[in-house]
C-alpha positions as CSV (number, residue, x, y, z in Angstrom):
1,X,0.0,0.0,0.0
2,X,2.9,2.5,0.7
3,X,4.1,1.6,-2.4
4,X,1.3,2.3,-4.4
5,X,0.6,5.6,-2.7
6,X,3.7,7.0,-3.2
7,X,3.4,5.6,-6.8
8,X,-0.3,7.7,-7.0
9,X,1.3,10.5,-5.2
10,X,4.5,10.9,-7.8
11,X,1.2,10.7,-10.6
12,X,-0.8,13.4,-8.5
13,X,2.4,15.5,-8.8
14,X,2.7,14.8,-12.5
15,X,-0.5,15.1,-12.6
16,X,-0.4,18.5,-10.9
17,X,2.7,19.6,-12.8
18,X,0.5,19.2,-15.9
19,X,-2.1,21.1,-14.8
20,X,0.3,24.0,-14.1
21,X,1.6,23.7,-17.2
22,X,-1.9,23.5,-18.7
23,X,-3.0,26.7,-16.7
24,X,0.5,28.7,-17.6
25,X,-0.3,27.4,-21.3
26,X,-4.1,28.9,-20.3
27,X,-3.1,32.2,-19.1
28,X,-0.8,33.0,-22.1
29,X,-2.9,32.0,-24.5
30,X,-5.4,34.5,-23.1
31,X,-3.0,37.2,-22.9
32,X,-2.5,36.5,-26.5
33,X,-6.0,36.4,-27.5
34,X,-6.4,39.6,-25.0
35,X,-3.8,41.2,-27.5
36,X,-5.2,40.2,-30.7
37,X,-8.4,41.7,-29.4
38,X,-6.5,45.0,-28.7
39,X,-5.0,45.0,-32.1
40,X,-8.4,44.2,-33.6
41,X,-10.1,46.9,-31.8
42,X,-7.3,49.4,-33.1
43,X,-7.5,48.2,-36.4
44,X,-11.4,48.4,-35.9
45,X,-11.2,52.3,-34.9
46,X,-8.5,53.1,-37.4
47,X,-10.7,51.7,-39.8
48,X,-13.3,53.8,-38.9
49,X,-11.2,56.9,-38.9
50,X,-9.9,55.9,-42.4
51,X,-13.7,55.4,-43.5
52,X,-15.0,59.2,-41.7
53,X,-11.7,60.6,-43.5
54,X,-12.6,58.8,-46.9
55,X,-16.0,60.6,-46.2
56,X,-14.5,63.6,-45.9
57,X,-12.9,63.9,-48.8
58,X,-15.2,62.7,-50.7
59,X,-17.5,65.4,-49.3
60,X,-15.0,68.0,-50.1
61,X,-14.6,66.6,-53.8
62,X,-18.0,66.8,-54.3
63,X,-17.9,70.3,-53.1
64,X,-14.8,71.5,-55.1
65,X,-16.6,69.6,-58.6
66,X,-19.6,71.7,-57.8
67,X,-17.5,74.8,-57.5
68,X,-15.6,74.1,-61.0
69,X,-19.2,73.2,-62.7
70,X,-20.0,76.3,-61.5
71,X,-16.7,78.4,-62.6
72,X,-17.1,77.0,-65.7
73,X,-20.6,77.9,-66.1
74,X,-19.7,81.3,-65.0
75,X,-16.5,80.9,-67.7
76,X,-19.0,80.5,-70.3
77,X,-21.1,83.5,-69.7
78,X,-18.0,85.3,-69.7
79,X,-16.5,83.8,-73.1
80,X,-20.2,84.5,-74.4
81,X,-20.0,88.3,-73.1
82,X,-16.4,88.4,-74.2
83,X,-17.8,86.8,-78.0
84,X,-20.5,89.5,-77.8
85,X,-18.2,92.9,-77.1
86,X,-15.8,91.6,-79.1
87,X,-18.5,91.4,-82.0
88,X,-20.0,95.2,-80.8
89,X,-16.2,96.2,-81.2
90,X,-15.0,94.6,-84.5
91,X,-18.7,96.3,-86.1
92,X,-17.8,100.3,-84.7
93,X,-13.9,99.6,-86.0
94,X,-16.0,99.0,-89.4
95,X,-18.0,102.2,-89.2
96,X,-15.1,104.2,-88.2
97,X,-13.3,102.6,-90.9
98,X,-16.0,103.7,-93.5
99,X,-15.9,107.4,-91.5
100,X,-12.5,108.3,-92.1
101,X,-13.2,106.9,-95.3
102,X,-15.7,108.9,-96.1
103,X,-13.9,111.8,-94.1
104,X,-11.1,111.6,-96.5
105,X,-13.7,111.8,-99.5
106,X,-15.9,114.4,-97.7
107,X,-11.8,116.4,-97.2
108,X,-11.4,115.7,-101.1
109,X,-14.5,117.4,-102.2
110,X,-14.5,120.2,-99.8
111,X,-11.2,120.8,-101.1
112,X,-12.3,120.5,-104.6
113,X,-15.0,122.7,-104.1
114,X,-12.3,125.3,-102.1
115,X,-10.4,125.3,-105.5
116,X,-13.5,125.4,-107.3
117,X,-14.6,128.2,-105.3
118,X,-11.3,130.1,-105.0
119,X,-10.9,129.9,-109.1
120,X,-14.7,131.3,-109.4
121,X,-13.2,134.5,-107.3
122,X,-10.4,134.6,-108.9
123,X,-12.4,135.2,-112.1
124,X,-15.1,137.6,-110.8
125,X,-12.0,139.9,-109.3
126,X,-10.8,139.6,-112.6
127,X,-13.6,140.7,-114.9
């Protein structure tokens, strides 16, 4: 009987040294799955922040499209205004074109006309 206790006794303590081992094997694999919940929650959150920054942007791209659809709208007008004064412009550069045209004929005859005028005085003070 002492034999076989001490044999049951040196399997309690193996037994027991086991379980220690079992528990240490326990506890670390709890820390570790502790960890990987940590680093899942961080990724989690940094997700998230990627996702409200992707957001974001995309917000603020929406905004700066709707700001060049509107300066090129507002472009347009101006290239159409622009088209329009530059039509108004080219049109009085053709009348005052054909006014010193007809200035220069207008010049001609009046001068014509001086000669004309000064010859017919010249003959009256003669007779």
């Amino acid at each position: 009987l002492q034999k076989e206790l001490m044999k049951y006794k040196q399997e309690a303590r193996n037994l027991q040294g086991i379980k220690d081992a079992l528990q240490q094997r326990l506890v670390q694999q709890d820390a570790s799955v502790l960890q990987l919940k940590q680093e899942l929650l961080r990724a989690s959150m940094d997700k998230e922040e990627l996702h409200n920054q992707n957001v974001d942007l995309q917000r603020k791209v929406e905004e700066r499209n709707r700001l060049l659809a509107e300066y090129k709208k507002e472009l347009c007008q101006k290239d159409r205004h622009l088209q329009q004064h530059q039509t108004k412009l080219d049109d009085m550069l053709r009348q005052l074109s054909e006014a010193s045209y007809q200035q220069v004929d207008l010049e001609r005859e009046l001068e014509h006309k001086e000669a004309l005028l000064a010859h017919c005085m010249k003959r009256e003070a003669e007779e």
